[in-house]
LUMSE-581084 format. One record per residue (C-alpha): residue number from 0; residue in three letters; x, y, z. Coordinates in nm, 3 decimals. Last residue first. Example, Ala and Ser with C-alpha at 12.3 -4.5 7.8 and 13.67 -1.06 7.14 Angstrom:
BEGIN
DRENDREN  seq  type       xx       yy       zz
DRENDREN    1   SER    1.367   -0.106    0.714
DRENDREN    0   ALA    1.230   -0.450    0.780
***
This chain:
BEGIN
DRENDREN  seq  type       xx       yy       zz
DRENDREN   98   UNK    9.861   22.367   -2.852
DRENDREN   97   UNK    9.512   22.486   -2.960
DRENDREN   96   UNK    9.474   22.805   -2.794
DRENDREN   95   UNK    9.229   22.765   -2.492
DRENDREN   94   UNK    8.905   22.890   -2.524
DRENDREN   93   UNK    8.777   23.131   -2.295
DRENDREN   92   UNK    8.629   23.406   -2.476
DRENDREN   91   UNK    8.573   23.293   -2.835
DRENDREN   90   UNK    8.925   23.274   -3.054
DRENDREN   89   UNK    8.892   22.915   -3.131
DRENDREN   88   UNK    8.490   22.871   -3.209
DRENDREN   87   UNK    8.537   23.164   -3.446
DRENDREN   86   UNK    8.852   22.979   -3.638
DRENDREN   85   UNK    8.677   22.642   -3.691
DRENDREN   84   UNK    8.338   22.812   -3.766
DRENDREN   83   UNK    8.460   23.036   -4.067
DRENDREN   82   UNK    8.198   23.139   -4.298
DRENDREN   81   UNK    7.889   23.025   -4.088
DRENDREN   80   UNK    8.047   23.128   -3.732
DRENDREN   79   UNK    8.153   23.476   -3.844
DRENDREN   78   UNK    7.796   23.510   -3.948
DRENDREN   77   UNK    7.685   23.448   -3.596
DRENDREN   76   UNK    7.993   23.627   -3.440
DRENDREN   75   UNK    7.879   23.919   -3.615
DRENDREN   74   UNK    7.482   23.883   -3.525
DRENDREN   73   UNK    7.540   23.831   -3.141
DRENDREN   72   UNK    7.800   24.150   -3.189
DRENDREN   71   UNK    7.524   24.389   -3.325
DRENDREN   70   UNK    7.256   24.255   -3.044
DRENDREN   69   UNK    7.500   24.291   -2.794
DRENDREN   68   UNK    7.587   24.583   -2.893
DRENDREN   67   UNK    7.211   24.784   -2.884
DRENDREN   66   UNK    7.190   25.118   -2.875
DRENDREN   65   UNK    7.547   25.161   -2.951
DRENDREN   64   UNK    7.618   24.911   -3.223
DRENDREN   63   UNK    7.253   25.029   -3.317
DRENDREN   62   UNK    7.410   25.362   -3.460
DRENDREN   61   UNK    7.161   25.529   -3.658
DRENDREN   60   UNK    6.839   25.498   -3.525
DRENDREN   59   UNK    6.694   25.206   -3.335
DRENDREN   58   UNK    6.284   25.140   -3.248
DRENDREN   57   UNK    6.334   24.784   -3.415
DRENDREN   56   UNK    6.640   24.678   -3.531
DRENDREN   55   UNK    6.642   24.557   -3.882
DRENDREN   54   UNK    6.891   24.303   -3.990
DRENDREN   53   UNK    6.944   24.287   -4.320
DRENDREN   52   UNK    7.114   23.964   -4.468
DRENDREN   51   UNK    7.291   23.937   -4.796
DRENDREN   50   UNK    7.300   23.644   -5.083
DRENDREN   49   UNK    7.331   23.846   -5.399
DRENDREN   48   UNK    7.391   24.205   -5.326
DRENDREN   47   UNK    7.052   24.387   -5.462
DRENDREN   46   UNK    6.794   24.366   -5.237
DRENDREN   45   UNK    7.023   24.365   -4.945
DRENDREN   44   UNK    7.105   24.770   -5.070
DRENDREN   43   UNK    6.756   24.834   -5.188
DRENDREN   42   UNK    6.661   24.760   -4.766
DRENDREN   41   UNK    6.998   24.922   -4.644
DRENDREN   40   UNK    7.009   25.212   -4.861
DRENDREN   39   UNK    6.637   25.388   -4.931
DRENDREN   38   UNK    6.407   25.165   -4.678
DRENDREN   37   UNK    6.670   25.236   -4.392
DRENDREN   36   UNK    6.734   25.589   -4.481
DRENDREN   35   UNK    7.048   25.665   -4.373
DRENDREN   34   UNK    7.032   26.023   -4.122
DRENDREN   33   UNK    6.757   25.964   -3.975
DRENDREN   32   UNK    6.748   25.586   -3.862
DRENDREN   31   UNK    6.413   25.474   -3.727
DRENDREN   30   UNK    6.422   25.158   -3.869
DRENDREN   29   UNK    6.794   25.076   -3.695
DRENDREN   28   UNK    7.043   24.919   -3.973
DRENDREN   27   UNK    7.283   24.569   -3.970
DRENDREN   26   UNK    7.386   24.443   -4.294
DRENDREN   25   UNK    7.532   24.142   -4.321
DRENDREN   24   UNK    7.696   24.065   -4.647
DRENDREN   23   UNK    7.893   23.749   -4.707
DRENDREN   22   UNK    8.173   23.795   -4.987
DRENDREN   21   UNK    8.030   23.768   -5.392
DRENDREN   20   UNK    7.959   24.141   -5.424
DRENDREN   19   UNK    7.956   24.187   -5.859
DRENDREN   18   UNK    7.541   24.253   -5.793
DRENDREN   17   UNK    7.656   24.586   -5.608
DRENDREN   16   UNK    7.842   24.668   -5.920
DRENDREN   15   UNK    7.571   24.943   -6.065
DRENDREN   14   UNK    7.501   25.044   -5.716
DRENDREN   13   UNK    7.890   25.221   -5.712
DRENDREN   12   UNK    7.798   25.485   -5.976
DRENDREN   11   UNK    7.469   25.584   -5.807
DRENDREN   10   UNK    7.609   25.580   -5.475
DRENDREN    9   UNK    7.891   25.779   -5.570
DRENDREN    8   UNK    7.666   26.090   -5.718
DRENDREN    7   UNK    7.463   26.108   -5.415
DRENDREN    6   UNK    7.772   26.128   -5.170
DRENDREN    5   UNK    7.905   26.421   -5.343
DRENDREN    4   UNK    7.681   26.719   -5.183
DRENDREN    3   UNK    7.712   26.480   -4.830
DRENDREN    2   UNK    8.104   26.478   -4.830
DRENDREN    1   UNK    8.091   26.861   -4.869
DRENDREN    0   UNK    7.862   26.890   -4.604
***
């Protein structure tokens, strides 16, 4: 609870350098999350980091790595593979390290 009463307060201060984010965001959130509002966090969240993605799970609540991993992990290794595709491609299952 305590984390919650201050939790408020830290958002506020750390939106105003949300625009400053210049790494690839991904943000992956369940629309029937109850305990982070989807609309309130991860929609105004994408809304204001220049350049991020939202992924909205249908039907998923609060932890879609567990509802739905392969989903979660489809989307990582997607993004993984448009910042770095040479170094993705060589640690995917089954590759052979470059000698």
């Amino acid at each position: 609870m305590e984390d919650f009463a201050v939790m408020y307060d830290a958002v506020l201060r750390q939106r105003a350098r949300y625009r400053e984010i210049r790494l690839p965001v991904l943000v992956i959130a369940g629309d029937s999350d109850e305990i982070v509002w989807t609309d309130l966090h991860s929609v105004s969240f994408v809304r204001e980091v220049p350049g991020a993605q939202l992924i909205l799970m249908r039907g998923i609540g609060h932890m879609p790595q567990y509802a739905d991993g392969k989903a979660v992990v489809s989307a990582i290794e997607t993004l993984a593979e448009r910042i770095a595709p040479a170094r993705v491609g060589f640690l995917k299952p089954g590759r052979r390290v470059p000698d």
